[in-house]
C-alpha positions as CSV (number, residue, x, y, z in Angstrom):
1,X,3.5,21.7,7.1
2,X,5.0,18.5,8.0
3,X,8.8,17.3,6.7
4,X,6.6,14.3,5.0
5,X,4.3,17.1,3.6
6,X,7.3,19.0,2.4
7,X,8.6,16.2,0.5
8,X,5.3,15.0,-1.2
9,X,5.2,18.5,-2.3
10,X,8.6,18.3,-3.6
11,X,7.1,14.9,-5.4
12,X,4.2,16.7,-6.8
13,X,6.5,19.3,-8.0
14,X,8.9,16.8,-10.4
15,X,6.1,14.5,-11.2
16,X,3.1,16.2,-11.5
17,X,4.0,17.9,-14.7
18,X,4.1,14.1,-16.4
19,X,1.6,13.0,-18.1
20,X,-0.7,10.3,-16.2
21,X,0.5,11.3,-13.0
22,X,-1.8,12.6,-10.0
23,X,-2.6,13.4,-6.7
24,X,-5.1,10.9,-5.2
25,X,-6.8,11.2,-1.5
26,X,-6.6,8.5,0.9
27,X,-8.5,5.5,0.4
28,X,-9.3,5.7,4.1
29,X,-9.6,8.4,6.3
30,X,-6.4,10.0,8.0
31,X,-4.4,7.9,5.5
32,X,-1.7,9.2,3.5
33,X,-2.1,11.3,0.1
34,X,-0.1,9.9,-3.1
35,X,1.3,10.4,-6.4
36,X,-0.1,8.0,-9.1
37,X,0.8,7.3,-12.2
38,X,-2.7,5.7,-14.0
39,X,-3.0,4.5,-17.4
40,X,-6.3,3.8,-18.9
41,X,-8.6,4.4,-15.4
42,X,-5.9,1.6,-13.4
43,X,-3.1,3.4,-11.0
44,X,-0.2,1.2,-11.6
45,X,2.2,3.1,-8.9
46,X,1.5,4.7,-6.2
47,X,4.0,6.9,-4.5
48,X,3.3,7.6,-0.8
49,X,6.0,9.5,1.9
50,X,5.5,8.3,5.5
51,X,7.9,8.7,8.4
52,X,10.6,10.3,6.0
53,X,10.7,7.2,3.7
54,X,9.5,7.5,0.4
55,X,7.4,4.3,-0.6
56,X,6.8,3.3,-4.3
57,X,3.7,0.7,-4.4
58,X,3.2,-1.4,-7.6
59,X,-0.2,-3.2,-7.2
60,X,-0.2,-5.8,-10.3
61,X,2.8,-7.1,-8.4
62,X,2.0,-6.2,-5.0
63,X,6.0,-5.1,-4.6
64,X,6.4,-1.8,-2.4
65,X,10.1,0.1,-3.1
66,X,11.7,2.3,-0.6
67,X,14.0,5.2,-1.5
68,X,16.6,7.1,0.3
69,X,15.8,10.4,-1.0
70,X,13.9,12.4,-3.9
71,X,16.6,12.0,-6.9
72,X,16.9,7.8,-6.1
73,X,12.8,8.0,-6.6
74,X,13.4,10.4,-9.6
75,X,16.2,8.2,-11.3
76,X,14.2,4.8,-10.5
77,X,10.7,6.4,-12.3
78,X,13.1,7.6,-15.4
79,X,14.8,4.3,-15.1
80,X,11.2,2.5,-15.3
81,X,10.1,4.7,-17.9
82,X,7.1,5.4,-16.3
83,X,6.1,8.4,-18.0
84,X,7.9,11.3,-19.9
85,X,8.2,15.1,-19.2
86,X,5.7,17.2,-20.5
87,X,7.6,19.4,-23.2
């Protein structure tokens, strides 16, 4: 398993128990995997890890964030209020 591997896992682990977040495959082969958060069928953030940096894609705006670590990504999606954690 790759470090990037390692940390999407670590990804999946804090945000996969919130509700409307995923996994999703690669649009396009060989691509990277991501965490989604989708509301009503539309993925309105995509989180990707490639080369150690943690991405953050918002489509409706086209604006990409970059994070230093897990907890900056964590803090930013609580910050957001992109979802809450599943009781």
């Amino acid at each position: 398993m790759s470090d990037d591997d390692k940390v999407l896992e670590a990804i999946g682990e804090r945000l996969g128990r919130r509700p409307g977040w995923h996994l999703e495959p690669s649009p396009s082969p060989g691509g990277p995997v991501s965490w989604c958060f989708e509301e009503h069928g539309r993925v309105l953030l995509s989180v990707t890890v490639a080369d150690g940096t943690i991405s953050a894609y918002l489509p409706d705006g086209d604006v990409e964030v970059q994070f230093a670590d897990l907890e900056a990504l964590m803090a930013w999606v609580s910050l957001a209020g992109w979802t809450m954690v599943l009781p």
